[in-house]
N, C-alpha and C positions, 0 to 999 in steps of 0.2 A: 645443418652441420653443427651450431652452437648447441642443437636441441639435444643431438647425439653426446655432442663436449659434455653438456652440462648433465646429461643421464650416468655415461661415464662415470665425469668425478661422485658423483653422488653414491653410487654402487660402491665404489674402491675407499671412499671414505668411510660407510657401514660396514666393508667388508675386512677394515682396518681396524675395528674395535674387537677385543680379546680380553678372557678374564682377565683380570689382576694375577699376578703371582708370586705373593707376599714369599719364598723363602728364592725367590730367583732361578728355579731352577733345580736347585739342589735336592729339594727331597725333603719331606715332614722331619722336623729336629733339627734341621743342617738352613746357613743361611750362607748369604756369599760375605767373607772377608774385603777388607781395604783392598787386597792386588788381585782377588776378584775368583780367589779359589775358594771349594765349599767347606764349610766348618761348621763343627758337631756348635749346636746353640749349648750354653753354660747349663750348673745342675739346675734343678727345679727349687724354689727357694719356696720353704715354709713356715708360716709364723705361729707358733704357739702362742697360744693366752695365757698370759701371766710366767712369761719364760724369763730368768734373768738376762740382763743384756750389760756385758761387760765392756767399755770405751776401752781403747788403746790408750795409752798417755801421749802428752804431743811430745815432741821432738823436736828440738831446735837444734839447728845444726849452727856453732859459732864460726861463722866468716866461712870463705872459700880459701885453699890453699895456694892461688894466685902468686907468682913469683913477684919478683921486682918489675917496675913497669907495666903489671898486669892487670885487669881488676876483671871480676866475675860478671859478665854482661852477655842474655841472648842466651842461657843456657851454657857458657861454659867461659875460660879465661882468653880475653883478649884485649888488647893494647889499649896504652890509655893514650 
């Protein structure tokens, strides 16, 4: 009987392994989102040689608009 158990698990465990399926599901182009729906993959990015490459400027944003008793903390105003 253990011989049977142990042929069993051995079959169902090999019979258990399956490609990989790197987009989830979805389809060639499409992968699965955060809540698990399919979405088109972004454009194809290309690098040209010797392309100019123009920085954004940074941005400093002065203080949050926090009322009285408030301070900016965790992403948004909340109590001191």
């Amino acid at each position: 009987m253990k011989y049977l158990f142990a042929a069993v698990l051995a079959v169902s465990s090999v019979a258990g392994f399956s490609a990989a399926n790197a987009e989830g599901g979805c389809g060639p182009g499409m992968h699965r989102g955060a809540y698990g729906h399919c979405r088109p993959n972004g454009p194809e990015v290309v690098v040209v040689p010797g392309a100019v490459v123009v920085e954004r400027p940074v941005v400093v944003v002065p203080g949050r608009g926090c009322g009285p008793g408030f301070a900016w903390r965790y992403g948004r105003c909340r109590p001191i």
